[in-house]
C-alpha positions in Angstrom: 0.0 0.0 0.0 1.4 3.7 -0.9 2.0 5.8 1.5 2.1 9.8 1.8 4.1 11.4 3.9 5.5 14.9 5.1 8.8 14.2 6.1 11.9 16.0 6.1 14.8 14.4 3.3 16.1 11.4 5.5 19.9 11.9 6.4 22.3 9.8 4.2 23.5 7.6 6.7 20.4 5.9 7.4 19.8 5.3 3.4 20.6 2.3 1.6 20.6 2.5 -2.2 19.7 0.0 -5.0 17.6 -2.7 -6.3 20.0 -5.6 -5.2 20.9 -4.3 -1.7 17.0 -3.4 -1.1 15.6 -6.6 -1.9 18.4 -8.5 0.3 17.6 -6.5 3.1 13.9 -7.2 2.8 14.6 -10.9 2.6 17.2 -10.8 5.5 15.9 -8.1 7.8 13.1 -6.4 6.5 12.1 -4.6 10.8 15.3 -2.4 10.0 13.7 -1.0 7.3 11.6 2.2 8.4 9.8 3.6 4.6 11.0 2.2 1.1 11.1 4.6 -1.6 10.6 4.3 -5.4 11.4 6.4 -8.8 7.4 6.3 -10.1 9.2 6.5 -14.0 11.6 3.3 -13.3 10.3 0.1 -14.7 11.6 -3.4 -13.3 10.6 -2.4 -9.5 7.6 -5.0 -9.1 10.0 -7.5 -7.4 10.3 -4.5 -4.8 6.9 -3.4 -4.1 5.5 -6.5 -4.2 8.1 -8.3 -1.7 7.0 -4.8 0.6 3.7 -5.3 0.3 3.8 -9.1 1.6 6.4 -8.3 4.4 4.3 -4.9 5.1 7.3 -2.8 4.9 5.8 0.9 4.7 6.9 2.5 1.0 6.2 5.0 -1.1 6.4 5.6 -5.2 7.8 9.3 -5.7 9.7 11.6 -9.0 12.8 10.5 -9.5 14.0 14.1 -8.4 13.1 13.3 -4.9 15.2 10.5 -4.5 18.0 12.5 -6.2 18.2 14.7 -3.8 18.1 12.0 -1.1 21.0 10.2 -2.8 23.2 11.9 -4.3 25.0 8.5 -6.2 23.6 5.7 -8.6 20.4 4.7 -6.6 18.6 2.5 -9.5 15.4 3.8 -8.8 15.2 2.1 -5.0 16.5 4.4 -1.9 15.7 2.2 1.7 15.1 4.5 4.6 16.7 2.6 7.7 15.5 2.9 11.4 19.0 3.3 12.1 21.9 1.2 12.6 22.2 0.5 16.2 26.0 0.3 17.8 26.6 -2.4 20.4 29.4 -2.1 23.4 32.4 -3.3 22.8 31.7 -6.1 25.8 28.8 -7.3 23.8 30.0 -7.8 20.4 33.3 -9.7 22.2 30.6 -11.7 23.5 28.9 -12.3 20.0 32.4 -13.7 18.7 32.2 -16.0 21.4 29.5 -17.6 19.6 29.7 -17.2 16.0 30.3 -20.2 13.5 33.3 -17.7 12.7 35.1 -16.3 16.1 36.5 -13.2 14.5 36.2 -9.7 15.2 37.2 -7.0 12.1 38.8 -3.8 13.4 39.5 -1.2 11.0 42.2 1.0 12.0 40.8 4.1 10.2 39.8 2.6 6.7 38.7 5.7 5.0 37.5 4.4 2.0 33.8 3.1 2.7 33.7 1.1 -0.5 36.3 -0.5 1.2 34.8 -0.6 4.7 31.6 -2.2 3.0 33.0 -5.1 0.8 34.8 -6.3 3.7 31.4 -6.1 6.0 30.3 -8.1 3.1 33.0 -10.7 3.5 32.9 -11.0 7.0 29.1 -11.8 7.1 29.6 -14.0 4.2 32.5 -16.2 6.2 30.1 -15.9 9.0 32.2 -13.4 11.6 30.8 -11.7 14.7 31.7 -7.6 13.6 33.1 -4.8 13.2 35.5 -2.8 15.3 36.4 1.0 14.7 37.3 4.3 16.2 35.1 7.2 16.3 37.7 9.6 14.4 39.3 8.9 10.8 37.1 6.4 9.9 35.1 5.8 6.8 31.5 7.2 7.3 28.8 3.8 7.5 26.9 5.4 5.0 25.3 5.2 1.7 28.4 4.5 -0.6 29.5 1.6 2.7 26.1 0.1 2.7 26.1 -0.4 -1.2 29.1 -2.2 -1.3 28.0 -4.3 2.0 24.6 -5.0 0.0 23.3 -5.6 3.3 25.5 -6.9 5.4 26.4 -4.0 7.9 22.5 -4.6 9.3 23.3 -7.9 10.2 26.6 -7.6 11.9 27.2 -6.2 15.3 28.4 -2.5 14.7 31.1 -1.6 17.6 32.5 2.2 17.5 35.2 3.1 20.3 37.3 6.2 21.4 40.5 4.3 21.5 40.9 1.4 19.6 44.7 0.1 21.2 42.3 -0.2 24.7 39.9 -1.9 23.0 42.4 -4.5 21.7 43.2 -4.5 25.6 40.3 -5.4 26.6 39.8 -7.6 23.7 42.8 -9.3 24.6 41.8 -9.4 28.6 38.8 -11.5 27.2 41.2 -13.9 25.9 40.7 -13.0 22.0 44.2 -13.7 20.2 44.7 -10.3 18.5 46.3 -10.3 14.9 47.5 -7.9 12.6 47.4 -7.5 8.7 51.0 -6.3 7.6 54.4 -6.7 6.3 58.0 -6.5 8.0 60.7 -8.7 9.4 58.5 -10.3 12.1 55.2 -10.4 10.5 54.8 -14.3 9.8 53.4 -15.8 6.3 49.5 -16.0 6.4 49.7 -19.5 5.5 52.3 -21.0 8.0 51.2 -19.1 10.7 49.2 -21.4 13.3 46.0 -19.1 14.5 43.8 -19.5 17.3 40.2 -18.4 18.2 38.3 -16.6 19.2 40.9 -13.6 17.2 40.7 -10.2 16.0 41.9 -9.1 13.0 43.2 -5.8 12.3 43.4 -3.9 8.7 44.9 -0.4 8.9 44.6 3.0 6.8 45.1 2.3 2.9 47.7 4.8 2.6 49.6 4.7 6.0 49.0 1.0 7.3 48.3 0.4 11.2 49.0 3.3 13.6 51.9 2.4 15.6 50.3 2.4 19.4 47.6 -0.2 17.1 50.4 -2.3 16.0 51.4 -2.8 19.6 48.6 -5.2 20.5 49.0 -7.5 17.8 50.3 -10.8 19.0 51.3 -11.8 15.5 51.5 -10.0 12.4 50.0 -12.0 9.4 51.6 -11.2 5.6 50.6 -12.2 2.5 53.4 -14.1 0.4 53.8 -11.9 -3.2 55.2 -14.0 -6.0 53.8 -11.9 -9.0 55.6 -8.7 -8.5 53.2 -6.6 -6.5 54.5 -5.1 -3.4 50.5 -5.1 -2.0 47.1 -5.7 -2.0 43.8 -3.5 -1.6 42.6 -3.6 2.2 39.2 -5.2 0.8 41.3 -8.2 -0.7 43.9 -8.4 1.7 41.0 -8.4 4.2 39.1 -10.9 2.6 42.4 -13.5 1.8 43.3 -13.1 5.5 40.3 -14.0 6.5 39.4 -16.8 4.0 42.9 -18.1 5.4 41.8 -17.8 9.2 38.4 -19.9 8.3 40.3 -22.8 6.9 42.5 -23.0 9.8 39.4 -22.2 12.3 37.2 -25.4 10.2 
């Protein structure tokens, strides 16, 4: 059923754009979603409106202008208003790990790219993980471009944002979670003759600048990737996602 409303333009970073990502979210989690909206001159949304209308997800058929100005990017038509994505304390999402088919914990060490920040939330749901861990400042914004490239998966994984991330790799570490660290260097062991343990966290730093040095410090071990076809390094998203393919192996 449509519905009129007389809202103000939701803010960006409760918005998630696209056909694709829509429809997984109303298949996966369809009570984060607060109002679906839809481009009346765009055919090929039926799937959309019809999968709203059996779930009873609230949405509404407006010009495409309107959800230009909402989105700014490529939005297919299909912009998802979210209730909002909820953060969980950092004791809770250790707890989580504790009891996920995969006992791993992502922290991002200011990732700034959310394209980046997104295919690895993507990844991690994917291999099964508990989350995501990263601090408040320097960080990619969880937004629109972050929740295309997750297609869904940052509203199903626990979302944990800290002040200081080195303490919360202490406390992590307190809780008995082996703490591991994505990077290259005379110590850092080869990914795949390194013998991990779980529950772990795994840490990716900035794209430009690596791990922050008072970061680096609570790793245990760090893990590199052997390079045999002349590249001196890999993407975060695909280191991120080899590491952790690696660490599921071992964890199975």
């Amino acid at each position: 059923m449509d519905h009129q409303m007389n809202e103000k333009t939701p803010r960006e970073d409760h918005l998630t754009p696209g056909r694709k990502p829509v429809l997984e979210l109303l298949l996966s989690n369809p009570e984060t979603l607060d109002t679906v909206f839809l481009a009346e001159d765009v055919p090929g949304l039926g799937d959309v409106v019809g999968k709203c209308r059996e779930l009873g997800v609230r949405f509404r058929k407006v010009r495409r202008s309107e959800l230009d100005r909402m989105y700014s990017g490529n939005h297919q038509g299909v912009v998802a208003r979210l209730r909002g994505r909820q953060l969980v304390e950092l004791d809770h999402l250790i707890a989580t790990a504790s009891r996920s088919a995969f006992p791993l914990i992502l922290a991002l060490d200011q990732v700034q790219d959310p394209g980046n920040v997104g295919t690895l939330a993507r990844t991690l749901l994917a291999l099964g993980g508990a989350g995501l861990l990263f601090p408040k400042d320097r960080t990619a914004f969880i937004g629109p471009a972050a929740a295309k490239a997750a297609a869904g998966a940052l509203d199903r994984l626990d979302l944990c944002q800290v002040v200081n991330l080195a303490r919360a790799l202490d406390s992590c570490a307190e809780a008995g979670l082996a703490i591991y660290g994505s990077g290259a260097g005379p110590e850092s062991q080869n990914l795949f003759k390194a013998r991990l343990t779980f529950p772990a966290v795994l840490v990716l730093g900035n794209e430009d600048k690596g791990m922050r040095p008072n970061v680096g410090k609570r790793c245990t071990e760090m893990l590199s990737i052997p390079m045999k076809g002349g590249f001196d390094s890999l993407n975060v998203a695909q280191a991120g996602a080899m590491i952790m393919t690696e660490m599921l192996r071992q964890q199975g």
